[in-house]
N, C-alpha and C positions, 0 to 999 in steps of 0.2 A: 611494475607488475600489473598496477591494474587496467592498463592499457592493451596487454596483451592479452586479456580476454574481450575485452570491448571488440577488437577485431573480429572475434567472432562473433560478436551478434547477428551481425547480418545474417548469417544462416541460421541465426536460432529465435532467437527474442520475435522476430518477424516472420520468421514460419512456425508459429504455435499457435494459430489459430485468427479467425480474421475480427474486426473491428468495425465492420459498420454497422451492424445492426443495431440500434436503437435498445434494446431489452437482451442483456442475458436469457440463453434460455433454460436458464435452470437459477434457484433462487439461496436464500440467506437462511434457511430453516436449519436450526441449531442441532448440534449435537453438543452434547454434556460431561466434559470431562471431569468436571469437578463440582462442587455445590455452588461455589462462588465466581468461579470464571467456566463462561459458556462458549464453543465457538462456535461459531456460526459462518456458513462457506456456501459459496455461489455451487458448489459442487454438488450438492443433495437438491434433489425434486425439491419443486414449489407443488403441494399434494393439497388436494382440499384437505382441511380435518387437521393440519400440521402447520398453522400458523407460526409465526416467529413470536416466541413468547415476551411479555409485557417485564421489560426488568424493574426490581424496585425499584423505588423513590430512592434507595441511598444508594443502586447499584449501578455502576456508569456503562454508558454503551460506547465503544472504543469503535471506530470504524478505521478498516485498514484499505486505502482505494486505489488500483494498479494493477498490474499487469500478469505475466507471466511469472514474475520472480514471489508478488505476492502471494500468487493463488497456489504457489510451490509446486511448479509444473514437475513431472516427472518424479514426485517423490508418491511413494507406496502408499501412504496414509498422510494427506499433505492438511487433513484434521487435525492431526497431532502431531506433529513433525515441522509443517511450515512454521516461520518466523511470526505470525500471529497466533498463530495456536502457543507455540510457547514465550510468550509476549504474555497470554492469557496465564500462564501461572508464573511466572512473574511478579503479575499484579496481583492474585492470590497469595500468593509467599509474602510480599509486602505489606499486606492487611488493606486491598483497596480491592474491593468487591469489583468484579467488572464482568459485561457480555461483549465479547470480542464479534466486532462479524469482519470474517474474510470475505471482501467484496473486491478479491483479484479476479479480473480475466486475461486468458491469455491471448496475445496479440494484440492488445487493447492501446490505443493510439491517445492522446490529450482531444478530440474530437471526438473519439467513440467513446472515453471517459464523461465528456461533457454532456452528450445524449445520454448516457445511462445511468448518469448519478440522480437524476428526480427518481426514476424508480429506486433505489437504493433509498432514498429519501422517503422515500414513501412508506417503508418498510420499518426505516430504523432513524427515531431521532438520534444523532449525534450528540454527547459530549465531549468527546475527542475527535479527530477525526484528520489522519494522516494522509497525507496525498502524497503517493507515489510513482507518478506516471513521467512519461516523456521519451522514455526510450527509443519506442517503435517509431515517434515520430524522426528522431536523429538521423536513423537506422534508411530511413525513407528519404532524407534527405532535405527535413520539410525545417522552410526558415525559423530559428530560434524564436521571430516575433510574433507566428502564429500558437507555437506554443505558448509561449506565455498570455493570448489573448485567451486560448479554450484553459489553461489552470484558472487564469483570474477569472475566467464564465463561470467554471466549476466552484471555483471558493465562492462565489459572489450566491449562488444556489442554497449550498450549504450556509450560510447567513442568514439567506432568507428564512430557510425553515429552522438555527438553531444557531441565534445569533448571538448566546452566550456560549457557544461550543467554541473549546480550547483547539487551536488550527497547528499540523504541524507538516512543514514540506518537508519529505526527502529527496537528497541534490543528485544527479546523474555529473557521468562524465561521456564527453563524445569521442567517435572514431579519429583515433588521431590523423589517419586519412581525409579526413575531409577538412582539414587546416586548423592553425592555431588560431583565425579569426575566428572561424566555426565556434570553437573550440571555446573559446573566450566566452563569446557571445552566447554560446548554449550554455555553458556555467551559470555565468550572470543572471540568467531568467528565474532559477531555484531561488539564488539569493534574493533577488530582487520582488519576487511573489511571497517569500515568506517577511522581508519587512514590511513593505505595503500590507497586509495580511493580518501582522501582528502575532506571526507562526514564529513556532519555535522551528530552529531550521537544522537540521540534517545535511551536514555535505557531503556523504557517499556512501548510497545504503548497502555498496558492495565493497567498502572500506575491511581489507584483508579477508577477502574472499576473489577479489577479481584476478585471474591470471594463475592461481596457484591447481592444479590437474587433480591435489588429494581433496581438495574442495569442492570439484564439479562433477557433474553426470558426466556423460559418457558423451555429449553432445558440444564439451568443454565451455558450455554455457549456462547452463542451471543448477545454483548449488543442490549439492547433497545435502541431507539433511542433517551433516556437521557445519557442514556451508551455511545452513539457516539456523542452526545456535549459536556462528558466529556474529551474522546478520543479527537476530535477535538482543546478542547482546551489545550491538554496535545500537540496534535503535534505544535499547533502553537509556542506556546513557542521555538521551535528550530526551526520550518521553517520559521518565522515572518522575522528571520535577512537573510533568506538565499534569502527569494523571494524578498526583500529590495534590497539586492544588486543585484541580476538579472535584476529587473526592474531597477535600475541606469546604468547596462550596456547597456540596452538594450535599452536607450533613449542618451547614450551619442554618 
């Protein structure tokens, strides 16, 4: 099943928007859904006078970093609906204080991740911080090894600026069209960047959502926003332990 949407990526995942510009042009300035978990999304203006606000000392900043599936393309309010906004209450339900920032763009390649994450960086120290790109590259046809050089650019950034931040990869799967070598070898690279890494590792953040038609837009490529409670609850599962122990470092 989840192969059968993967096929369609090509029309979708890589027509939502282009990747090379160096700077989103729009910023991480928070809206508030609740006291304790903020979200925060490339989607609202970067406005003078609306800075991205300073979270406590005990409250963690959660970075979600990818593409079209994160930035919850095509959902109505994808503030509160994508898979990091409800991610964000979550970890409010759980009793761990947290600012989420949605820092998906759509179209966004492991190249145009790697230019764009210092500004991301710039905005938001990480204690968490999930990386979910690769797609567009597959989609493009671009070798498994250059992916994985621009992830480890990108992890290797976010170290520099937050080098007690908890790392967490999530794994893609490629078009079964383009072979089982492909295939193998584009696997391999998730796994293999989150043990290098020391990431807690994610192997399919479209695991029972890929291929199924009541799960997707209309584009039979971006979930719906059941699609990202499912998502949602597929990530929790591996970042439940990872933001547990952040928030215990972060109050002791």
């Amino acid at each position: 099943m989840r192969f059968s949407l993967l096929v369609l990526l090509a029309a979708g995942l890589a027509g939502c928007g282009g990747s090379d510009a160096p700077e989103p042009p729009t910023s991480d300035v928070p809206s508030e859904p609740s006291a304790t978990a903020t979200v925060a999304s490339p989607s609202t203006p970067d406005l003078p006078g609306n800075p991205t606000p300073e979270a406590a000392s005990d409250t963690l900043t959660v970075v979600f970093f990818g593409d079209s599936l994160t930035a919850g393309y095509g959902l109505a309010n994808p503030d509160e609906t994508a898979y990091p906004a409800l991610l964000a209450g979550k970890m409010e339900a759980s009793g761990v204080p947290a600012r989420v920032v949605n820092a998906g763009l759509s179209g966004e390649t492991s190249a145009g991740g790697l230019r764009r994450v210092d500004w991301i960086l710039s905005r938001n120290t990480p204690d968490v911080f999930m990386l979910a790109l690769g797609a567009n590259d597959m989609l493009r046809g671009q070798p498994p090894a250059e992916t994985e050089k621009n992830l480890r650019a990108t992890l290797d950034k976010v170290r520099e600026v937050a080098p007690e931040a908890r790392l967490v990869v999530a794994g893609l799967e490629a078009l079964p069209n383009l072979g089982a070598a492909y295939g193998d070898a584009y696997r391999q690279v998730f796994r293999d960047v989150a043990a290098d890494y020391d990431a807690a590792f994610l192997p399919f953040l479209l695991d029972g959502v890929a291929g199924d038609p009541a799960l997707n837009q209309q584009d039979g490529v971006h979930p719906t926003a059941r699609g990202h409670q499912i998502m949602a609850a597929t990530v929790w599962e591996t970042l439940q332990p990872v933001v547990s122990e952040a928030a215990s470092g972060a109050r002791s």
